[in-house]
C-alpha positions in Angstrom: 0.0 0.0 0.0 1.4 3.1 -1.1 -0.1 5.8 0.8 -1.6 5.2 4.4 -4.2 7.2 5.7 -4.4 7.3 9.5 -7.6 8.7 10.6 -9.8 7.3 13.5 -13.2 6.3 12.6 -14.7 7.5 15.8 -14.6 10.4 14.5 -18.1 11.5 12.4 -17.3 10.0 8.7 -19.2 11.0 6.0 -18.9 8.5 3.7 -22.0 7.1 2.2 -23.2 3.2 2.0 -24.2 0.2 0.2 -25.0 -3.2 0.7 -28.2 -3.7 2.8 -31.9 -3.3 1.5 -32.6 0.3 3.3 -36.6 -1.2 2.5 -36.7 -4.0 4.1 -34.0 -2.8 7.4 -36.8 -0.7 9.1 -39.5 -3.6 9.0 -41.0 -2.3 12.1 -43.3 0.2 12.6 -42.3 3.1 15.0 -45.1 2.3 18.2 -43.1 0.7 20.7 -43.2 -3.1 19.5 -41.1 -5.5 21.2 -39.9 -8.2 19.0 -37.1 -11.0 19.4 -34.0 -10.7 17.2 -33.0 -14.2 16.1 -33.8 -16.3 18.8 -35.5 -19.2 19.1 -35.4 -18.7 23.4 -38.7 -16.7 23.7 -40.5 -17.3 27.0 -42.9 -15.0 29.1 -40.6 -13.8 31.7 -38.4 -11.8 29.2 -41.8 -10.6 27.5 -43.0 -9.4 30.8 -39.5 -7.5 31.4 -39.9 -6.2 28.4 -43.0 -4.5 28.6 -42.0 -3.3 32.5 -39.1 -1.6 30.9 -41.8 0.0 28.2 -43.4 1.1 30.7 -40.7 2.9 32.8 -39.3 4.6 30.1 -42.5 5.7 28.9 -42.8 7.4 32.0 -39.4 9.2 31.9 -40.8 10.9 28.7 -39.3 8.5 25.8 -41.2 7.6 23.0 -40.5 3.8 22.3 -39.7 2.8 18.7 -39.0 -0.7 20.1 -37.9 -3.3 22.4 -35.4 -5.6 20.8 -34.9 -8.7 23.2 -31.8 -10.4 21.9 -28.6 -12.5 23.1 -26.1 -9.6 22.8 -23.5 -10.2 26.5 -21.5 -13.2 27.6 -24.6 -13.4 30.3 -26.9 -17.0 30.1 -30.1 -14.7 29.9 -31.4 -12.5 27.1 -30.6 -8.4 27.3 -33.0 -5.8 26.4 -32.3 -2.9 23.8 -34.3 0.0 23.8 -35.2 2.3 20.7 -36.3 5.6 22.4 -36.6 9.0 21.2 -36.7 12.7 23.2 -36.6 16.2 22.1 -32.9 15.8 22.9 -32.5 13.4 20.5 -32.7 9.5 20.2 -31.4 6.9 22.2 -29.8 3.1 23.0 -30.3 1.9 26.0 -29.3 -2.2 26.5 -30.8 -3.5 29.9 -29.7 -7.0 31.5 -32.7 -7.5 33.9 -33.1 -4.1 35.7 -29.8 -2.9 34.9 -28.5 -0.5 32.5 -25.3 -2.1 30.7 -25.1 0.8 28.3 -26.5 3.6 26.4 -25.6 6.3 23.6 -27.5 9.2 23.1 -27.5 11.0 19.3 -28.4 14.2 18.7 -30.2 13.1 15.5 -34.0 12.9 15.8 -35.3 10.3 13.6 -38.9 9.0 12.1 -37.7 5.8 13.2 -34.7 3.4 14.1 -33.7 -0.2 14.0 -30.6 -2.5 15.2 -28.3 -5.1 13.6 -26.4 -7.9 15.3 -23.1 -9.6 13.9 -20.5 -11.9 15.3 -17.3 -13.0 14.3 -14.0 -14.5 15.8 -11.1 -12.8 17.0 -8.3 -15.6 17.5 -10.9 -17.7 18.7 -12.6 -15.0 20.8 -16.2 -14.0 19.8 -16.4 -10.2 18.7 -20.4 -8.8 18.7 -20.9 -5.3 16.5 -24.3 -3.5 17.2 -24.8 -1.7 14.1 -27.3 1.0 15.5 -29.6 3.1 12.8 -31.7 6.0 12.0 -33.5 7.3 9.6 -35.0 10.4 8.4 -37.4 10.6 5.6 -39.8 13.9 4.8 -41.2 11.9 1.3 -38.7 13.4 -0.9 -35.0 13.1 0.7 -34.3 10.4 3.0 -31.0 9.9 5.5 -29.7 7.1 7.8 -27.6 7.3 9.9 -25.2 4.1 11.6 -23.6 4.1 15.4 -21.7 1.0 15.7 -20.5 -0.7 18.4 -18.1 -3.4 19.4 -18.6 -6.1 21.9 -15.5 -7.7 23.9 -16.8 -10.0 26.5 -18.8 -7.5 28.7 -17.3 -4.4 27.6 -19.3 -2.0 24.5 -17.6 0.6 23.5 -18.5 2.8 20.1 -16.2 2.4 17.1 -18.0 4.2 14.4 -20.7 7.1 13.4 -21.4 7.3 9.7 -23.9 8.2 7.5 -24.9 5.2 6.0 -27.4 6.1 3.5 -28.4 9.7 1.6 -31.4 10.0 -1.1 -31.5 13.3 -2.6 -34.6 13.9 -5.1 -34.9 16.9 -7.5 -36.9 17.5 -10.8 -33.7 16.4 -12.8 -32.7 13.6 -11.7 -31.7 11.9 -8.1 -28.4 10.7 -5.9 -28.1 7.8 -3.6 -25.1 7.1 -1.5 -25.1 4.2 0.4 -22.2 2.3 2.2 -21.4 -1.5 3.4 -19.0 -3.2 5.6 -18.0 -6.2 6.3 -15.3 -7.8 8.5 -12.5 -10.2 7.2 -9.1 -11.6 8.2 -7.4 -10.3 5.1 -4.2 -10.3 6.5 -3.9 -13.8 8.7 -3.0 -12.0 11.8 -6.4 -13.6 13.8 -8.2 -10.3 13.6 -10.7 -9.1 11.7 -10.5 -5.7 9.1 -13.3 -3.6 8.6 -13.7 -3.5 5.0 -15.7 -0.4 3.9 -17.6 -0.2 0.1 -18.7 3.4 -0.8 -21.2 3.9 -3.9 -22.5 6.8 -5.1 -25.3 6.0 -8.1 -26.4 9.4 -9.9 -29.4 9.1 -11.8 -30.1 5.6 -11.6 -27.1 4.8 -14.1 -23.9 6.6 -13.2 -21.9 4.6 -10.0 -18.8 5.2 -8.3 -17.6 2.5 -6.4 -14.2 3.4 -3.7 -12.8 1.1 -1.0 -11.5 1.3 2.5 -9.9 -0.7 4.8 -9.7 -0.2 8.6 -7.9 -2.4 11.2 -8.1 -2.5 14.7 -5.4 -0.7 17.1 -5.8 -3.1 20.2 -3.8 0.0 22.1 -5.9 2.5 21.1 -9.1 0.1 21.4 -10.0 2.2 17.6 -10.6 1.3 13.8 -7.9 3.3 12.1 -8.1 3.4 7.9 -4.8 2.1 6.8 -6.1 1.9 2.9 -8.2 4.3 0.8 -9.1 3.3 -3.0 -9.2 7.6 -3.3 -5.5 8.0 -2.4 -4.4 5.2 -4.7 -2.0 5.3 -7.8 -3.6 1.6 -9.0 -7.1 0.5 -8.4 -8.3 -1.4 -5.5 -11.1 -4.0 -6.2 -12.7 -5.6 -2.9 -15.7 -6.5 -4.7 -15.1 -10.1 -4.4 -15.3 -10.0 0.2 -19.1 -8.2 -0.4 -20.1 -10.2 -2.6 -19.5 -13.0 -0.2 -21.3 -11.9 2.3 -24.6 -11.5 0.0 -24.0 -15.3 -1.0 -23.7 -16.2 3.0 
């Protein structure tokens, strides 16, 4: 790599996204539903908790987008994530019981939001991201925007705030910039790279299609971009690792 870009991606990045179905990622509707994310472990007590928490933070003023009842800590029982919303913004909150493991608060005030779950190894230690979105849409332009956050053993800490998806409409013709990410070993070192596709698709027809990789400063506990396709004499093609994941 010729030219090395050091910049940490905790800091706001506006690069734009591709990769998921923006349609089909806000599924639910926006009136406090709780739902189970991919489990098969659903029993009454966690329902009940569920609704209790509803409740509570009902009362504090939040309006509930959702309760998302999911495996997400090394703990035996299901945790709870709350979707909330206040005039200060919205809000993550992820309860184990009656305790608050963890929250992040966003200044953005959204229509409606939605979480993501992925795992993957880290020399044989299991890594959870929380990808974290909202989105905006007044019927013409439409943003989302991604928090993400990784998961090692107990501890969540926030690696990443991006905008992850812009629609711009006018009378002549429209832009969409989306990104995706994935994470893969690409060097054989036992930990994973964040491996960033940007498109940018101008009238339905024109695309631009640039690459990123970031890897993981275990000092710094940060994703640092050590590769840009921008800054490149050659082109860099990473096609190949996203169009993986959409076979998976």
């Amino acid at each position: 790599m010729k030219k090395t870009l050091l910049i940490i991606i905790s800091l706001i990045l506006s690069i734009p996204l591709y990769g998921i179905d923006v349609k089909s990622l806000f599924n639910l509707s926006s009136d406090g539903e709780i739902v189970y994310y991919k489990s098969d472990d659903i029993n009454n007590a966690d329902y009940t908790q569920a609704e209790k928490l509803k409740a509570e933070l009902q009362s504090k003023g939040y309006k509930i987008y959702s309760i998302v009842i999911a495996d997400v800590l090394p703990k035996a029982e299901n945790e709870f994530i709350a979707l909330v919303s206040s005039v200060q913004g919205n809000k993550i909150l992820i309860y184990s019981k009656d305790n608050e493991e963890f929250s992040y608060k966003s200044d953005k005030i959204g229509k409606n939001a939605t979480v993501d779950l992925e795992n993957f190894y880290d020399k044989q230690n299991e890594v959870g991201i929380i990808k974290y979105y909202i989105i905006n849409d007044d019927g013409t332009d439409k943003d989302i925007y991604m928090y993400m956050f990784r998961i090692d053993g107990s501890s969540v800490k926030f690696i990443a705030d991006v905008v992850f998806y812009r629609e711009i409409n006018s009378m002549k013709s429209s832009v969409i910039t989306q990104m995706d990410n994935v994470f893969e070993d690409i060097d054989g070192d036992g930990i994973y790279e964040m491996l960033v596709e940007s498109r940018e698709i101008v009238g339905g027809n024109n695309e631009r299609v640039e690459y990123q990789i970031y890897k993981l400063s275990k000092s710094k506990g940060k994703y640092e971009c050590i590769m840009s396709s921008w800054l490149e004499d050659t082109p860099i093609d990473l096609s190949g690792y996203f169009r993986k994941k959409i076979q998976k």
